[in-house]
C-alpha positions, -999 to 999 in steps of 0.1 A, spaced: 503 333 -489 509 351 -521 486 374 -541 471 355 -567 460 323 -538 440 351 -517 426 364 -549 414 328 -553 404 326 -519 385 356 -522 365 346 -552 357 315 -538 338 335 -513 321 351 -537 303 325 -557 298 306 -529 320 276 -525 304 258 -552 269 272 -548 254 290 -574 251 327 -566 221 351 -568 223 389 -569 190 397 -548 182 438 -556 148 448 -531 148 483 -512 122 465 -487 143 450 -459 116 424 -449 109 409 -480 144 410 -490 148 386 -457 124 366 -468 130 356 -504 167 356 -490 159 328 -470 136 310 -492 163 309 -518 189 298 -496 168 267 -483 172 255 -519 209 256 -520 221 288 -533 242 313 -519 225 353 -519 241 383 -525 221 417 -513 217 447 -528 196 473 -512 192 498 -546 198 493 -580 233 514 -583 244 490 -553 234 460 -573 253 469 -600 280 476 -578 276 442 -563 269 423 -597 305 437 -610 321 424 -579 303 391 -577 296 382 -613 265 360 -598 251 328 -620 212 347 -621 197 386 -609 163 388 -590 158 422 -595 124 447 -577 106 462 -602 101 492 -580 124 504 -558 142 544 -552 125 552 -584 97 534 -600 117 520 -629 144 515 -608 144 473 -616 143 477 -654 167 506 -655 193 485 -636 185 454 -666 191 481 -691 222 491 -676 238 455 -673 225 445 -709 239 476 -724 275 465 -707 271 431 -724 257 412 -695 240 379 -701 231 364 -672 199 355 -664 174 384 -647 140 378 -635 123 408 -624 100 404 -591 67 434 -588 37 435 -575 25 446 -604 39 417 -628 9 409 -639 4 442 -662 40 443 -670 42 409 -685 6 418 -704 18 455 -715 54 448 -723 70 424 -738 95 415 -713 121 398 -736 125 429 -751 140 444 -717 161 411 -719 143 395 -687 143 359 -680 111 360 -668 86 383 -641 74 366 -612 47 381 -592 49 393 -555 40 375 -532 61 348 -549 55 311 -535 91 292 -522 78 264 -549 74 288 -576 105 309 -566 128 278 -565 116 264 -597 119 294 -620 149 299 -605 165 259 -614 148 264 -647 168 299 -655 200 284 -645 203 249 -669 
């Protein structure tokens, strides 16, 4: 097999053999399960990232189709710094933040300005999840 077919091969595990691909960035190994499974019930293939430097890692090697990205995580603004960081490098993709604070977030700041697709509020429903999710990736 030459180099350029297992470079191909190798991508296509990446993005999921067809599947849409979500970057999943949550320091808390239980809800990260959860939410991992939730999202791959509806069809998608989930890439983990553990801290935000691993998610960009991760996002560079994977170029997924949408981010869910903890607000808090090794550092309070861990989640936004990370957006910050990808939208500073050009990045377009779709983000939506998860906290358990997204509530005051979406009524303090104005979460377009961070260039967020959206905040979604911990505990998130499967429904709600899944449907934000479709919506963000038309």
């Amino acid at each position: 097999m030459d180099i350029a077919m297992t470079q191909h091969n190798n991508n296509d595990e990446k993005r999921g053999n067809g599947k849409k691909v979500i970057l999943y960035v949550e320091d808390d190994p239980d809800y990260r399960e959860a939410v991992r499974a939730m999202i791959e019930d509806g069809g998608y293939t989930v890439i983990e990232a553990e801290t935000a430097e691993e998610g960009l890692r991760k996002y560079r090697e994977t170029h997924p189709d949408l981010l869910l990205v903890d607000l808090m995580m090794e550092e309070v603004d861990a989640g936004t710094n990370l957006v910050k960081e990808l939208r500073a490098i050009g990045q377009e993709v779709p983000i939506l933040l998860l906290s358990s604070v997204g509530d005051s977030l979406a009524a303090n700041k104005d979460y377009h300005e961070l260039g967020l697709s959206g905040v979604l509020q911990k505990p998130v429903s499967r429904e709600t999840l899944l449907s934000v999710i479709s919506s963000r990736l038309k």
